[in-house]
C-alpha positions as a printed Julia matrix, in Angstrom:
276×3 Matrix{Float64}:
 31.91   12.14    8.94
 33.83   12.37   12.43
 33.68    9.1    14.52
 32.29    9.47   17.61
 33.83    7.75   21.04
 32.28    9.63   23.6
 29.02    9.25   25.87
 26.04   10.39   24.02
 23.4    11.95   26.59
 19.55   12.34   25.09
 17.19   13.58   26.97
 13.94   13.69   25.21
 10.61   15.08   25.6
 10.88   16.52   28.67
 12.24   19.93   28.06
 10.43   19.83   24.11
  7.56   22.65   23.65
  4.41   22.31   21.35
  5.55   24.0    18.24
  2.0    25.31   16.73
  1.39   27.09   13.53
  2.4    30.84   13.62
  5.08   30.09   16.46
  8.05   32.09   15.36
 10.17   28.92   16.53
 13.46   29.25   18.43
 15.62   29.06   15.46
 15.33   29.12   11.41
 16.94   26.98    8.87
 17.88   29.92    6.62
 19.6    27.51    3.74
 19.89   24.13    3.1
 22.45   21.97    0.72
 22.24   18.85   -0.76
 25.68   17.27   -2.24
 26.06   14.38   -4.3
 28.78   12.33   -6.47
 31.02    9.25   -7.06
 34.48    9.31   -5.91
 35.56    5.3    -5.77
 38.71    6.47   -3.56
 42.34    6.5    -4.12
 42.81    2.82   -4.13
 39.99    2.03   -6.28
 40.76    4.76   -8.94
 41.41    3.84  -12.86
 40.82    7.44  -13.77
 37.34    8.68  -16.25
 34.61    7.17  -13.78
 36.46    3.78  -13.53
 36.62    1.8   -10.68
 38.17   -1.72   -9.08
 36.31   -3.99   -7.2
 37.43   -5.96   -4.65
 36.67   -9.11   -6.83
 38.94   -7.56   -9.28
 37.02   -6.08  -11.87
 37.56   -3.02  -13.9
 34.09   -1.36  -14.29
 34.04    1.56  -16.74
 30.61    3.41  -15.44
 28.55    5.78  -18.05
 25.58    5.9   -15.55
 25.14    6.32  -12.02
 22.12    7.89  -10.44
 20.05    8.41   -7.46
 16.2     8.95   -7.25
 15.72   10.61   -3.65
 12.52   11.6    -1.91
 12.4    14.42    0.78
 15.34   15.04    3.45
 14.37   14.99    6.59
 15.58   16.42   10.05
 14.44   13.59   12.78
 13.8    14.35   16.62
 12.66   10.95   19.17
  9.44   10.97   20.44
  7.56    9.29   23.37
 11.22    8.61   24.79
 12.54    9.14   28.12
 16.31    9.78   28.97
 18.35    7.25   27.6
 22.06    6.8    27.53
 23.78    5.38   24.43
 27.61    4.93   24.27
 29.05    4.21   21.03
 31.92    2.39   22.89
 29.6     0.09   24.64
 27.01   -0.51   22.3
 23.82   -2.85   23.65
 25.2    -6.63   23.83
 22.34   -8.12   21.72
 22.41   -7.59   18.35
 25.34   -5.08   17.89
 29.02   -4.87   17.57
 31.54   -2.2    16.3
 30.27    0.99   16.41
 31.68    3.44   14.23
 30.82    6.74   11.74
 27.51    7.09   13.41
 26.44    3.41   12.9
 26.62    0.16   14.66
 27.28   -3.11   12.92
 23.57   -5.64   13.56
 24.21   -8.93   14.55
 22.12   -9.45   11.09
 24.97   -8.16    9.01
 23.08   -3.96    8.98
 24.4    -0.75    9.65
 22.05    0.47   12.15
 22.49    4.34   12.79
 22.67    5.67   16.71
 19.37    7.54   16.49
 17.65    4.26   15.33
 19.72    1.96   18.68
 18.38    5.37   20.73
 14.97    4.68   19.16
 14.96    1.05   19.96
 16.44    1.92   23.25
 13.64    4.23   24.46
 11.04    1.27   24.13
  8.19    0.46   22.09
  6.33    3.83   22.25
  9.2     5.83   20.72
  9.99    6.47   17.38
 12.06    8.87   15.03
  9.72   11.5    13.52
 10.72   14.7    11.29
 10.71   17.91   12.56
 11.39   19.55    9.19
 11.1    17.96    5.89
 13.04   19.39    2.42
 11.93   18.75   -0.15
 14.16   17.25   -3.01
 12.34   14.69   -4.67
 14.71   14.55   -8.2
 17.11   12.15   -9.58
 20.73   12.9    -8.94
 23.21   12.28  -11.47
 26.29   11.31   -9.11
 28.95   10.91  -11.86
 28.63   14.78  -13.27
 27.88   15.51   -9.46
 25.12   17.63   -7.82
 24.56   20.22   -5.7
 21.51   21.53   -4.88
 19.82   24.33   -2.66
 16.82   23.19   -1.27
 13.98   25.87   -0.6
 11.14   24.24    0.49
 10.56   23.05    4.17
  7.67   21.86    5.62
  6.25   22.43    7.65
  8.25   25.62    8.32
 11.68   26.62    8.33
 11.22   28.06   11.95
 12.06   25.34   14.4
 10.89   24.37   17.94
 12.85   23.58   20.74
 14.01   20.22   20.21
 16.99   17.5    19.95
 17.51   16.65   16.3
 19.33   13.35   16.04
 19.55   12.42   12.4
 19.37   13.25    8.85
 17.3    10.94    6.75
 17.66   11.18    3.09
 14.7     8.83    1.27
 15.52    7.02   -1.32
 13.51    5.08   -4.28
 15.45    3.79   -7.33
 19.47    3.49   -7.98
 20.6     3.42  -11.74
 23.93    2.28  -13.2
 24.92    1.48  -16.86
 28.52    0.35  -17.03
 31.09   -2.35  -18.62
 33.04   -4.53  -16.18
 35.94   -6.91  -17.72
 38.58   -8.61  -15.7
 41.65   -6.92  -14.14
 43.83   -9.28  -14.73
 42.47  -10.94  -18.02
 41.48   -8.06  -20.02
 41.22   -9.8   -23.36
 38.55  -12.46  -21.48
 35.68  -10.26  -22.93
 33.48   -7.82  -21.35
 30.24   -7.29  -19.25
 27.67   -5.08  -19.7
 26.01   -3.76  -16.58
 22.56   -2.59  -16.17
 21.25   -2.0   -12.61
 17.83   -0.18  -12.37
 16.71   -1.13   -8.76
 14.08   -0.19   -6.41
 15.06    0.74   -2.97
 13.15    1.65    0.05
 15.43    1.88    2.56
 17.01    5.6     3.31
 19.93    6.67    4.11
 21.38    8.16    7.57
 23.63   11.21    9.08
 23.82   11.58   12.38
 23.38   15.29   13.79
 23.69   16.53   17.52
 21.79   19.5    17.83
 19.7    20.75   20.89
 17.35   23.84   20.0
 17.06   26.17   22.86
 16.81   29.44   24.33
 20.59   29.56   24.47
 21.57   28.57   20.62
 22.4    30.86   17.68
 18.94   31.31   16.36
 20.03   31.24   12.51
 21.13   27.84   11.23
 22.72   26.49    8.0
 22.9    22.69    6.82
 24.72   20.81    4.55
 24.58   16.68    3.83
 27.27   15.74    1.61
 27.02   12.36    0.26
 29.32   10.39   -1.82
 29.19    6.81   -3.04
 32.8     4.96   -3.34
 34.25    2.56   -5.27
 33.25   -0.29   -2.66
 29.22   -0.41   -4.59
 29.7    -3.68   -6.19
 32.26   -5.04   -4.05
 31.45   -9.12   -3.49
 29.74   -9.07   -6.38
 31.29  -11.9    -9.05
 30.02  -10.36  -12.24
 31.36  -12.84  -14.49
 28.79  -15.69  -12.13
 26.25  -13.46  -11.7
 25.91  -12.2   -15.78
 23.88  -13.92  -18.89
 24.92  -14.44  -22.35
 27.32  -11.16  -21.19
 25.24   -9.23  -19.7
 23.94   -8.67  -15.45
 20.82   -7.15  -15.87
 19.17   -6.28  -12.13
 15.83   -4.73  -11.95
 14.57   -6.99   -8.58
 14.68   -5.84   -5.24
 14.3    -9.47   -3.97
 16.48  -10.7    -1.57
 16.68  -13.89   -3.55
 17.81  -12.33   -6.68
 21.54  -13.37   -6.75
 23.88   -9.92   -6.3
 20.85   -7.99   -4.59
 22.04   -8.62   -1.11
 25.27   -7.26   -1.56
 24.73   -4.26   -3.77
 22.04   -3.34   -0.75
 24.79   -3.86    1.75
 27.18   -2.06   -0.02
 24.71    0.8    -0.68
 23.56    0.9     2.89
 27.25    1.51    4.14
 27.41    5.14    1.54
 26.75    7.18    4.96
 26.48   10.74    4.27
 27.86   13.25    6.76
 25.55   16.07    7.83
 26.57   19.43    9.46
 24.04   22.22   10.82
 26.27   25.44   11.45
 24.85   29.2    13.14
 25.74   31.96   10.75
 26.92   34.31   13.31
């Protein structure tokens, strides 16, 4: 996803028309695709869906999936012009911005529509101008790639500023052995991680919807979790008669915090293209 350093300009609701049922819309989204798989990354590679963590284990996954809800295309609401810059990101509660996401104060990645959002004021908020429908589990380590067909409420669009792409998710699964980089022979961990989640994930978009825009549109979102997923996590601690078995979304429940960190930083890039 391309890092963003320049001044981002919303304007919001004034110029946005009442799209109504039967309005032809000033654009269609004529396709959709939905891309998914594990790639832990050069540095983290041991080859046959292997990967090192940063706490030096060797984790030899048979199982990784996603369980995702609907996509959705977000526009702000009940917002009046704000500026946001990316290189001066609000002094409370934010620091490096980068990839389409600010680091919280709180430890987060917070993405720029939801800082626009929280900019705007109380009576603003995200809401979807299209929704796709996926609702499937995806099975990252054979990879996916899927076409999705059905929008609501329409695949014609209004004229509006889409700022994000907001992918739902509801369970991650992973079955896997982790033994020690260094100390092989010190006996091996089973891993099995089926956890809840209710937090989705983010891709920023920059499209304005007017008179003026190719009125045929394409997207793709292309996500791909690397090998940083359990990162901080010391397996060996966190394990039980040889085995970590995580099925708690509680923020007490050692290991949970990171993994949900780690997760939350898997941003997917988006891209909305005209066909002609």
């Amino acid at each position: 996803m391309r890092q963003r350093s320049l001044l981002l300009l919303v304007s919001m609701g004034a110029s946005a028309c009442t799209f109504a049922p039967g309005n032809a819309g000033f654009a269609t989204l004529t396709d959709a695709q939905l891309s998914a798989g594990h790639d832990p990354g050069e540095a983290r590679d041991l080859g046959e869906d292997g990967l090192l963590t940063n706490e030096g284990y060797a984790v030899k996954l048979s199982a990784l999936t996603l369980t995702v809800g609907a996509l959705h295309l977000d526009e702000l609401q009940g917002a009046s012009d704000v500026n946001f810059d990316p290189a001066n990101p609000p002094p409370e509660g934010y620091g490096l911005c980068h990839g389409d996401h600010c680091h919280a104060d709180t430890g987060e990645l917070v993405s720029y529509a939801e800082i626009i959002a929280e900019l705007a004021g109380e009576d603003a908020e995200l809401v979807p101008v299209v929704s796709l429908a996926v609702n499937d589990t995806l099975d990252l380590l054979a990879g996916e790639d899927r076409a999705l067909t059905e929008m609501s409420p329409s695949a014609d669009l209004p004229m509006v500023d889409i700022l994000q792409a907001r992918l739902e998710l509801s369970a991650l699964h992973l079955r896997g052995v982790a033994t020690r980089w260094d100390e092989p022979e010190a006996g091996a961990l089973d891993l099995v991680i089926d956890l809840p989640l209710s937090s989705p994930l983010t891709a920023a978009l920059d499209l304005s919807i007017n008179r003026d825009i190719d009125p045929l549109l394409s997207l793709s979102l292309d996500l791909v979790i690397d090998g940083t997923l359990l990162d901080d996590l010391d397996l060996e601690a966190l394990s039980t008669n040889g085995e970590w078995w995580l099925d708690d979304a509680e923020a007490t429940t050692p290991g949970v915090d990171a993994l949900l960190d780690n997760l939350s930083k898997q941003t997917p890039s988006a891209e909305i293209q005209t066909q002609r």
